[in-house]
Each structure stands twice: as structure tokens, then as C-alpha cells.
SERO-4910 file (N, C-alpha, C, O; in steps of 0.05 Angstrom, whole numbers):
BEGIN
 pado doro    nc1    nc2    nc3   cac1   cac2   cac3    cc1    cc2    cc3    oc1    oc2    oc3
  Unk    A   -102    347     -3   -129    358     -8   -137    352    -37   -119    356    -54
  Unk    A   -157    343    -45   -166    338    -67   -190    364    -75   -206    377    -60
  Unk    A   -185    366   -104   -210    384   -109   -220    364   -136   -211    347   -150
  Unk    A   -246    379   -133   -264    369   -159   -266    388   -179   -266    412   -179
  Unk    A   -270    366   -200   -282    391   -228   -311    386   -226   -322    401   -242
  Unk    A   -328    371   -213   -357    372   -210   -361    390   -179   -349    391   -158
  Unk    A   -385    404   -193   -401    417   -162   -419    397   -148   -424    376   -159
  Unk    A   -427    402   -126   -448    380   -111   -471    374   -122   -488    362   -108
  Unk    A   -476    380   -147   -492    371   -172   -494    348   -182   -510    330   -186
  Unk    A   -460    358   -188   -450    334   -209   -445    341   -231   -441    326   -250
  Unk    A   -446    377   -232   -448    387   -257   -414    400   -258   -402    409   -239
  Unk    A   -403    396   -286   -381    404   -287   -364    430   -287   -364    437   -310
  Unk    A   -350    445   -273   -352    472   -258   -318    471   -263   -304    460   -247
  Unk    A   -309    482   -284   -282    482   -298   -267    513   -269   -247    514   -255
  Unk    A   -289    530   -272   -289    556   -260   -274    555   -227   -255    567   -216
  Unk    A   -292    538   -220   -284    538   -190   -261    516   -182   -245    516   -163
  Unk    A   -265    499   -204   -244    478   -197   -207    489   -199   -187    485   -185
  Unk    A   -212    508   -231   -189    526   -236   -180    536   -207   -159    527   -198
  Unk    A   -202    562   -185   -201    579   -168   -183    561   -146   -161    567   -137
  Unk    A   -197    543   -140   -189    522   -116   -167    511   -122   -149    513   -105
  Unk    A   -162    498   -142   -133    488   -153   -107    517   -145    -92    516   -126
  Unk    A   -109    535   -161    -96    565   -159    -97    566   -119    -75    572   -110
  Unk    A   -110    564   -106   -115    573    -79    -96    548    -64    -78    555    -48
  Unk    A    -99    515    -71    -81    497    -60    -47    509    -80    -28    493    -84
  Unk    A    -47    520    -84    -18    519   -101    -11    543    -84     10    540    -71
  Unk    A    -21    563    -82    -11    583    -61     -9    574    -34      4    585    -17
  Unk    A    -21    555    -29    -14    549     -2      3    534      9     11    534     32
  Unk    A     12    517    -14     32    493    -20     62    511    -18     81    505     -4
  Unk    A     60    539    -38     75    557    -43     84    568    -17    108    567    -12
  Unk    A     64    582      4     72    585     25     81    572     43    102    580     53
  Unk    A     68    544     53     76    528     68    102    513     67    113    507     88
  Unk    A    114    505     38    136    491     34    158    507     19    180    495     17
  Unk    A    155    539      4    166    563    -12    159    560    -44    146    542    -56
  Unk    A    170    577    -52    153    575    -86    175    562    -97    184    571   -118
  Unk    A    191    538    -85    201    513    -95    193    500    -94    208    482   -101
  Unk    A    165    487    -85    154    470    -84    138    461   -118    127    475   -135
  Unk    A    144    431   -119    137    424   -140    122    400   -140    131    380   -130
  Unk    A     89    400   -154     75    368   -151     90    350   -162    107    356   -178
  Unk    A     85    327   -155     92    298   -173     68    290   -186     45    286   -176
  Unk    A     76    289   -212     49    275   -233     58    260   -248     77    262   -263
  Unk    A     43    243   -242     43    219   -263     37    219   -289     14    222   -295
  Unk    A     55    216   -310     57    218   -335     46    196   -350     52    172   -347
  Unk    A     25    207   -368      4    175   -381     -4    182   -407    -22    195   -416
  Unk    A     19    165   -421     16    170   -457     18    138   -466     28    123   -450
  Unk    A      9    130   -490     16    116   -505     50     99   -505     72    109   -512
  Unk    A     42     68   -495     68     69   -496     77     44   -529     93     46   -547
  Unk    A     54     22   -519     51     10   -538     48     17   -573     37     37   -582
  Unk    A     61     -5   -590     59      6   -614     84     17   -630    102      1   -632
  Unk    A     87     38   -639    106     49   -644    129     58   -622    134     82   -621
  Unk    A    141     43   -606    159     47   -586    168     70   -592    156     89   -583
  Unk    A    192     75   -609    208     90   -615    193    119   -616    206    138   -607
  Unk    A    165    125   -626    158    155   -630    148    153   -601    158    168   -584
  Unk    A    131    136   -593    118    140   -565    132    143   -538    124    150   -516
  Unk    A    157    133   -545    182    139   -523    186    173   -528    190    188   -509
  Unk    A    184    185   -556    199    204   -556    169    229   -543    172    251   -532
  Unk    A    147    216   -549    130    239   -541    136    237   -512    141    258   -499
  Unk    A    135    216   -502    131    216   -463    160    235   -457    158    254   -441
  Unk    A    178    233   -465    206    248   -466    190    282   -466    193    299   -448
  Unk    A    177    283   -484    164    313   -489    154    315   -468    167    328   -452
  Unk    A    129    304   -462    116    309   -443    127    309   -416    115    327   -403
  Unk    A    142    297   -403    160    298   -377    177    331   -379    177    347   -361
  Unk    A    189    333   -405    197    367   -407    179    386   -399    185    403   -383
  Unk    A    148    383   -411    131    408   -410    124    401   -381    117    421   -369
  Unk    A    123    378   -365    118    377   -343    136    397   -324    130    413   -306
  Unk    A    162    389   -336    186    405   -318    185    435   -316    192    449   -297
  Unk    A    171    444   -351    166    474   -346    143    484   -332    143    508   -326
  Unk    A    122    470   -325    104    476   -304    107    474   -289     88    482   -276
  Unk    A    134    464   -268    143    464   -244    134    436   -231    128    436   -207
  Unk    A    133    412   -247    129    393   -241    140    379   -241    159    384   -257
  Unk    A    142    347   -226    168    340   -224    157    311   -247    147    296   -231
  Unk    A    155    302   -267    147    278   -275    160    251   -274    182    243   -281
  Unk    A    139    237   -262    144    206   -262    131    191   -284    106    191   -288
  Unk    A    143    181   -295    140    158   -320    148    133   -320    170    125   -329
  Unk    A    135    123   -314    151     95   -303    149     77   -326    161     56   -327
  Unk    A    130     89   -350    131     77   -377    172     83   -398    187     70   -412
  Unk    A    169    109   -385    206    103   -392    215    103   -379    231    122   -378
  Unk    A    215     88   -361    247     69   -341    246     50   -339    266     36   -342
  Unk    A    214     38   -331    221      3   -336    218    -17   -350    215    -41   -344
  Unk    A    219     -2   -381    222    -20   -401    255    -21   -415    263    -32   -436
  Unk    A    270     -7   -396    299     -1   -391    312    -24   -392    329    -31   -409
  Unk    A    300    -41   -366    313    -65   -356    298    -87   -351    306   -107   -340
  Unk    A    263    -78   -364    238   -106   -354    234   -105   -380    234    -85   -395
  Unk    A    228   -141   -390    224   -141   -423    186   -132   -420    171   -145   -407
  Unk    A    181   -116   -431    159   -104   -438    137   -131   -454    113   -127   -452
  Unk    A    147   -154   -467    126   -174   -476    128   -201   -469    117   -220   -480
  Unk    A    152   -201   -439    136   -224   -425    119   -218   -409    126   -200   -394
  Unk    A     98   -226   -405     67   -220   -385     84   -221   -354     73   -204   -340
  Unk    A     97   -231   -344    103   -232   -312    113   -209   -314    108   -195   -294
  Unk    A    125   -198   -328    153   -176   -331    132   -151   -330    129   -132   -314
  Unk    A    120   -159   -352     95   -141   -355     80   -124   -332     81   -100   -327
  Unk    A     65   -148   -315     48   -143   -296     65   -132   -273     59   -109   -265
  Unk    A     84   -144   -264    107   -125   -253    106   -107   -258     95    -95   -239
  Unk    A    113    -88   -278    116    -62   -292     88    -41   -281     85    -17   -275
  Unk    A     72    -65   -282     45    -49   -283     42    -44   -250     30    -23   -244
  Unk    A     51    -61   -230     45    -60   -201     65    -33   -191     58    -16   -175
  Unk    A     92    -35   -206    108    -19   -192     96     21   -208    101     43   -197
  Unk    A     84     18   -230     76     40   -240     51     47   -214     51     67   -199
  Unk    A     36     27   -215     13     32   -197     28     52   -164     22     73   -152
  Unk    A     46     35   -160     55     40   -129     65     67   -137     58     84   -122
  Unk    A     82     75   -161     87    104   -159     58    124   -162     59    145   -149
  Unk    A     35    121   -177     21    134   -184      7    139   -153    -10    157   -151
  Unk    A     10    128   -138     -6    134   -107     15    157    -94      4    175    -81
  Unk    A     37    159    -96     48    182    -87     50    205   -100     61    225    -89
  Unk    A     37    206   -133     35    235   -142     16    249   -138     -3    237   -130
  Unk    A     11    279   -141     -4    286   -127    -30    287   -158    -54    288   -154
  Unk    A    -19    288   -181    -40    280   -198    -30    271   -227     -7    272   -237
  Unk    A    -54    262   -239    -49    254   -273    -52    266   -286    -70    282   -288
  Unk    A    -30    261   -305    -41    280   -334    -31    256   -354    -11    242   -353
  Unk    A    -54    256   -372    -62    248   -394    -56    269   -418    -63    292   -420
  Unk    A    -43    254   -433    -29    260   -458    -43    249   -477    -50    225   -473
  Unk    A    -51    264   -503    -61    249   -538    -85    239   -531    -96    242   -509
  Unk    A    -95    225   -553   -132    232   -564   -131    194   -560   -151    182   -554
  Unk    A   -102    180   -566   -109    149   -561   -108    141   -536    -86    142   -528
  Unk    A   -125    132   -520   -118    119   -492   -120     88   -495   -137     74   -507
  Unk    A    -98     80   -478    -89     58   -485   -111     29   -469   -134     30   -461
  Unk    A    -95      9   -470   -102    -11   -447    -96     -3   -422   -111     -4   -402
  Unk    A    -67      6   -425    -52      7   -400    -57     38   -379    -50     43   -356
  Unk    A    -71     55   -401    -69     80   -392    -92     85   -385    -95    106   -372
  Unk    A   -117     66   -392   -146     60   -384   -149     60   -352   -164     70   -335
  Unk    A   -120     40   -353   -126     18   -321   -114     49   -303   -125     54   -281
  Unk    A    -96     63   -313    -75     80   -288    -92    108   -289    -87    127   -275
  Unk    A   -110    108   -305   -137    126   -302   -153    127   -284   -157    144   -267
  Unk    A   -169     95   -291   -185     84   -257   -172     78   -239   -180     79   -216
  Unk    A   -153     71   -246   -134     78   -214   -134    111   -190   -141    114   -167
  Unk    A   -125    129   -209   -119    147   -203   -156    160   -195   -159    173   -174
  Unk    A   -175    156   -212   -205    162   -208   -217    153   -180   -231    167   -166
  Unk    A   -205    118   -174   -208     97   -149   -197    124   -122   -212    130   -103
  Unk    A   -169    137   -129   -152    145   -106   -166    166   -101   -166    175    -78
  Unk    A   -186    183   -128   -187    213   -113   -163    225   -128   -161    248   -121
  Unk    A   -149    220   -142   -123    232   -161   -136    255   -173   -160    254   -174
  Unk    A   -126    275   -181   -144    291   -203   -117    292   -230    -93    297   -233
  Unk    A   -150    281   -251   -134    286   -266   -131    300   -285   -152    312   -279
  Unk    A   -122    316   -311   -119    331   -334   -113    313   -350   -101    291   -347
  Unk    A   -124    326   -374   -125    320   -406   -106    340   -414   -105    363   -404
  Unk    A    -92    330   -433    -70    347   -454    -71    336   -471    -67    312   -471
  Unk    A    -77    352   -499    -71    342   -532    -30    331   -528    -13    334   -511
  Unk    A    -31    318   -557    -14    311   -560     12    336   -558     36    332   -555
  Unk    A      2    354   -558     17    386   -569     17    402   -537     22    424   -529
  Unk    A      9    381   -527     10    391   -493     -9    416   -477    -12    421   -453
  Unk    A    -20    428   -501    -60    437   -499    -72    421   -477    -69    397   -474
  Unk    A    -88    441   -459   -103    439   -443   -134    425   -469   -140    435   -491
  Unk    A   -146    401   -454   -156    385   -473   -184    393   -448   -185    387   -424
  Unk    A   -205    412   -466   -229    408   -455   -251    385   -452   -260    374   -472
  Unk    A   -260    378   -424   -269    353   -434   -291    355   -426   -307    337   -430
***
């Protein structure tokens, strides 16, 4: 089930989208027990400063875990064993991120820079019907 943050307007309705979100989570809760946990796709900065931007997505997959979420990051695992600046290796990276981001049930967006890469797994996720959230770097609910 997908919900919107727009009403049949088009106008943006934080209110009801909150209510309806809260209403699919109880039912998720019921239907499967209050072990049930979404998969979200994790989308920070990866380029650049490797070393700090590895350590925020690390953060962010934690605060995911304390919301009862299960996080996928496919920005830290397959630059594990795929060289990140040959372009085949690359676009690879980018197809198999794509294929995970269709089985989560949504995105969250991390920090104020959005990338190349985090542009494209945006309209991706916008293309599917994904819903997604904004989070400051500090993991703040980011009004938008």
C-alpha cells in the first residue's frame, strides 16, 4: 500500500499522511506481530570523502535499526568487492542497488548534499511509488 504526503489537490498534508502511515504500521503489526520490520533503503552521500561518508551511512543504518527497520545500503557492501571508479564496475553497482531498492518498502534520505547517485535512486524510488523521508545529517525528521 502506498500513501501520499499530497491530498487530491496536490497540496501537501504532512497530517494525514503521518495518520495513514501510523494506521499501515498497525496493520502490518497485526497481520505479521509487532516483529515486523520495513526494509528501507538507505541514501547518503557516498562519493568524496569515503572514509567520513562510509562512517555516516554506518550511523544511519543504526538509527534505522532503532526504528525497527531493517536497512539496506548497498552503498556499503559493494564497494567491498566492486572497484567504485571503473565505470562497468560502477554501473553494476548502480543496477544491483536499483534491484534492491524495489523490494524496500521505502527511502530515506540522509544530509542537505544529494548526490549524482542519490538523485537517480530518488527518481527511482518517486518512478515506483516508494515513499520517501528526509533526515538531516543528525537523523532529524527534515521538513520539506
Amino acid at each position: 500500500m502506498w500513501i501520499d504526503k499530497y491530498n487530491s489537490e496536490g497540496y501537501y498534508d504532512p497530517t494525514t499522511y503521518e495518520a495513514m502511515r501510523e494506521i499501515l504500521r498497525e496493520e502490518l503489526n497485526r497481520r505479521y506481530g509487532t516483529g515486523y520490520r520495513p526494509l528501507v533503503f538507505i541514501c547518503s552521500p557516498f562519493a568524496g570523502n569515503l572514509e567520513a561518508n562510509t562512517e555516516r551511512a554506518k550511523h544511519y543504518c543504526r538509527f534505522a535499526v532503532g526504528q525497527n527497520a531493517i536497512p539496506i545500503a548497498p552503498h556499503l557492501l559493494y564497494p567491498q568487492f566492486m572497484d567504485e571508479h571503473d565505470p562497468d564496475s560502477r554501473k553494476l553497482g548502480l543496477f544491483f542497488g536499483r534491484v534492491l531498492l524495489g523490494k524496500c518498502q521505502e527511502l530515506w534520505v540522509f544530509g542537505d548534499t544529494v548526490s549524482e547517485g542519490m538523485s537517480y535512486e530518488i527518481r527511482k524510488a518517486q518512478k515506483r511509488n516508494i515513499p520517501i523521508r528526509y533526515f538531516t545529517e543528525d537523523c532529524e525528521v527534515k521538513a520539506i
